[in-house]
C-alpha positions as CSV (number, residue, x, y, z in Angstrom):
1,X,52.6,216.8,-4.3
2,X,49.6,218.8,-4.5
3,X,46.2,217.6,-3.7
4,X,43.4,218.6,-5.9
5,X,40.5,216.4,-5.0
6,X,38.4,219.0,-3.3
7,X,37.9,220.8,-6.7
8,X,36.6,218.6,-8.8
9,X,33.9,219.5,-10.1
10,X,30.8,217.2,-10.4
11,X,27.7,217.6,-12.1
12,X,24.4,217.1,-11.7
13,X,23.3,213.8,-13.8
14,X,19.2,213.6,-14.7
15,X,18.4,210.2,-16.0
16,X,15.0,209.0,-17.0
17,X,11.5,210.2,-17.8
18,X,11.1,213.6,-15.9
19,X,7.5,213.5,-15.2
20,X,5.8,216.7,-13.6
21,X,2.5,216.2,-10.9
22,X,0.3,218.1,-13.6
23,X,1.2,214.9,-16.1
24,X,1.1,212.3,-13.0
25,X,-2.4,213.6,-11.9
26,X,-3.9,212.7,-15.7
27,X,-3.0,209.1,-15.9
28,X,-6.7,207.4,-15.0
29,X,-7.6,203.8,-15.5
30,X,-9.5,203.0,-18.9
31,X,-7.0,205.5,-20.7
32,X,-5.5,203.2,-23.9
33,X,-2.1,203.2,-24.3
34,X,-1.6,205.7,-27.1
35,X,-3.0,208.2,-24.5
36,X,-0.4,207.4,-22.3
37,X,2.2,207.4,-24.4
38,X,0.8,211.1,-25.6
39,X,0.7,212.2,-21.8
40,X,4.0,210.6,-20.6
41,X,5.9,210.2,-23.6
42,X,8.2,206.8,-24.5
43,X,8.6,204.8,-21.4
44,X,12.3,204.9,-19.9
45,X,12.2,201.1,-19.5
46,X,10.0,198.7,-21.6
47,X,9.7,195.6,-19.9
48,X,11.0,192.7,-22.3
49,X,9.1,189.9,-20.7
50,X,5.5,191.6,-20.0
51,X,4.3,194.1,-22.9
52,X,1.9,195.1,-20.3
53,X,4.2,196.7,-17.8
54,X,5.3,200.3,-18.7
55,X,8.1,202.2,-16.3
56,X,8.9,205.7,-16.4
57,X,12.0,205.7,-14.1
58,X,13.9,209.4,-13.2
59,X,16.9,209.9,-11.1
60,X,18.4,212.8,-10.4
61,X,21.9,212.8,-8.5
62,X,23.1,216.2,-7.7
63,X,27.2,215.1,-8.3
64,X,27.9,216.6,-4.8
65,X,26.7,213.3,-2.7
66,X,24.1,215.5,-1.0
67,X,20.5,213.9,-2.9
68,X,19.7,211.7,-5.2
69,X,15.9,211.9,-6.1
70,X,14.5,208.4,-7.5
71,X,11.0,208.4,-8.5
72,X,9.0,205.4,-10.5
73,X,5.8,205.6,-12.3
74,X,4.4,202.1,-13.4
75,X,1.6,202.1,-15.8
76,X,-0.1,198.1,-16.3
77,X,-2.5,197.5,-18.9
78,X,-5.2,195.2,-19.6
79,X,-6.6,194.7,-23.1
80,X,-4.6,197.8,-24.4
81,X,-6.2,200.0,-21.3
82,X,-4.7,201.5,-18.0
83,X,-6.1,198.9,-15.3
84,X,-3.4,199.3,-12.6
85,X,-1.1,202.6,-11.4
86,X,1.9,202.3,-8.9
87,X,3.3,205.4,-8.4
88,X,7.2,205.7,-6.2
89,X,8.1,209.0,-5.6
90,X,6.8,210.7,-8.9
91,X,5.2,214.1,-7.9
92,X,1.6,214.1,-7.3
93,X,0.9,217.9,-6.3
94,X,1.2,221.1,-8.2
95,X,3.0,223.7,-6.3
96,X,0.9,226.4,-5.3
97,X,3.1,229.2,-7.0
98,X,2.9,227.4,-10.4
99,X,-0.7,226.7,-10.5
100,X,-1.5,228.2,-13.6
101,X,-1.3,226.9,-17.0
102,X,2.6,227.5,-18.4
103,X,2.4,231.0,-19.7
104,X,2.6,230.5,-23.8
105,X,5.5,232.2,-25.3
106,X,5.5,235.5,-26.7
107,X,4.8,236.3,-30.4
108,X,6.3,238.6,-32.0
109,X,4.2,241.6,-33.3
110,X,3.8,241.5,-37.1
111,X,5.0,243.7,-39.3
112,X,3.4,247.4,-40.1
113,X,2.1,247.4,-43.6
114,X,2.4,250.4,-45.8
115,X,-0.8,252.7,-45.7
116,X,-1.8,251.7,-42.5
């Protein structure tokens, strides 16, 4: 019988609200909650017992047992506003090499006109 276990292939599995430091860093007390939800997006995991609670959960598990990355932000509001942050493991600074604003993509040029 031939053994084929050490070739299986296993991917890497991303669950969550992938949230970079450049997002992270923006999140201030007083901001309401559309702001957040503009910044960060839909949280992962709405809390059905406290509307107040918002978690953005993101795991990352590489399929080859080597690392899994867990991170958890947890936004709490008060009268519709940010008053409380608890941050797990979400990424809080910008790598020096990516620093700069994303790049915007190129546009094409337009097309020649006639007589020109």
């Amino acid at each position: 019988m031939l053994l084929l276990s050490g070739c299986v292939y296993r991917m890497a599995v991303q669950q969550g609200n992938y949230l970079d430091a450049r997002q992270v860093m923006q999140v201030k007390e007083g901001m309401t909650r559309a702001q957040i939800r503009f910044l960060l997006g839909t949280p992962m995991l709405p809390d059905a017992f406290n509307r107040d609670r918002w978690d953005y959960l993101y795991t990352l598990n590489l399929g080859d047992g080597s690392a899994v990355t867990r991170q958890r932000l947890t936004v709490y509001f008060e009268d519709d506003k940010v008053s409380r942050i608890e941050n797990a493991g979400a990424p809080t600074e910008v790598p020096a090499d990516t620093g700069a604003a994303p790049a915007s993509p190129a546009t094409p040029n337009p097309p020649a006109t006639p007589g020109t």
